[in-house]
N, C-alpha and C positions, 0 to 999 in steps of 0.2 A: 527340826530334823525328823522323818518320817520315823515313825516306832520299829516299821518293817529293820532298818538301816542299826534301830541302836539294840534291838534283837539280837541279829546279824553278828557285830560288833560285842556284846555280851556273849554270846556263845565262842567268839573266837578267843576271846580273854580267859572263859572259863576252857576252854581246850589247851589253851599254854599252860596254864596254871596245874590241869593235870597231867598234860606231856611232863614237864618239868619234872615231875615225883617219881618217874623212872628210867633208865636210861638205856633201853632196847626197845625196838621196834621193827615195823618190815616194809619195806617198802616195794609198790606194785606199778610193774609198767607191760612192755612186751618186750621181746626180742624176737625177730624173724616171723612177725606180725602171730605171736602168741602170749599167752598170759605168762607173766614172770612176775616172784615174787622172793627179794632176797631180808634176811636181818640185817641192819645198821644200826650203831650207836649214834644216839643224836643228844645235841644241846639246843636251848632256845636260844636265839641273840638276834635282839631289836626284832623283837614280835614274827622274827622269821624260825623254819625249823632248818637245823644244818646238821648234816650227816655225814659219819666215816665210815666210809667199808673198804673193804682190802683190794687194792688198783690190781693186784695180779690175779682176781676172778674175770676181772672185764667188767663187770654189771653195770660200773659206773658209766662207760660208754653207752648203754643201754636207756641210761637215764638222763644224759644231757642233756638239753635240748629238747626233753620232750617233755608231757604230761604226765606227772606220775604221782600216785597215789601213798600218803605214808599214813600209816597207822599203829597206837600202840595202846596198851590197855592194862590193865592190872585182875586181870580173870583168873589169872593163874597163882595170882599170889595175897591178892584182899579175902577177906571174911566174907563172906553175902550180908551179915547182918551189920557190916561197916557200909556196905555199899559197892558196888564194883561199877566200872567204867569204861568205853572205849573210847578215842577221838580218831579223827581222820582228819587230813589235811589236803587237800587238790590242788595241784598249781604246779607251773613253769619249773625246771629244773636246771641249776645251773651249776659248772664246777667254779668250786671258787676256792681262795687261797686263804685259811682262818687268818685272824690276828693274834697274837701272841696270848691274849685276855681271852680269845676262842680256845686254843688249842687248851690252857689250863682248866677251861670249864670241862675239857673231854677226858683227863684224865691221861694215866699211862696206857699207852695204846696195848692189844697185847703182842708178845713177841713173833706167835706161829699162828700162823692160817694153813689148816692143813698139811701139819710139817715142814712148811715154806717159810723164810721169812715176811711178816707183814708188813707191808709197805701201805701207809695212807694214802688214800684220797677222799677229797671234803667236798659234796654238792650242797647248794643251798634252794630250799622251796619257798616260793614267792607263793602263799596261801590266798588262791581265790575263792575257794568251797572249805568249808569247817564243819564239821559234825562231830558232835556231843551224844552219846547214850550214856545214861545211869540207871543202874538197878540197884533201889533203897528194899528195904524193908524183909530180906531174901533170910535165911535161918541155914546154920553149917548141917551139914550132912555127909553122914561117914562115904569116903569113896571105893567106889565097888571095884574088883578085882576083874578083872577082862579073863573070859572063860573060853579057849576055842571048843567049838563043839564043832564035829564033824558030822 
């Protein structure tokens, strides 16, 4: 087995294993040949990543069928001196229908999307491209106050 391949393969293991340890993300495609980028809750299942966002924004139409980008990270809420981390995942997007062992990995959906009620939809990403960044060895730092100056 080329090394290039069990690299490859190693980075995609270690990107599930930290998708896994949060359960929001954003996913990037276009709409009306522009950049768009929406949050979805995701679970892994069989090495793939699967996603629910709320079917009366539309987005998921946006995402079927096409190439789309998903990423999630823990920047906002790890230590720097624990380590912080992003992945990314690239690949084919499809609507699919969970199985019952899916849907309990996702948890209680929540009730209102924007006042609305929320109604599910589940796409699943067929991972052709994986990327891994970590940032070890980083020291906490107090956060600064955002000042407008005119």
């Amino acid at each position: 087995m080329p090394s290039e391949f069990r690299e490859d393969r190693a980075q995609e293991q270690r990107a599930i294993e930290l998708i896994g340890s949060v359960d929001h993300g954003r996913v990037a495609t276009s709409m009306r040949a522009l950049p768009f980028l929406a949050s979805a809750r995701h679970i892994v299942a069989d090495g793939r990543v699967v996603l629910r966002m709320h079917k009366g924004y539309g987005y998921h139409r946006a995402c079927a069928g096409s190439v789309v980008a998903y990423g999630a990270d823990n920047l906002n809420n790890g230590d720097p001196a624990d380590g912080q981390w992003s992945v990314q995942f690239v690949g084919t997007c499809v609507a699919v229908e969970p199985t019952p062992g899916e849907l309990g990995l996702f948890g209680p959906a929540p009730r209102f999307a924007d006042g609305e009620p929320f109604a599910p939809v589940h796409l699943r990403i067929e991972p052709q491209f994986v990327t891994v960044h970590e940032l070890t060895g980083g020291a906490r730092h107090s956060k600064r106050a955002f000042r407008h100056v005119l």
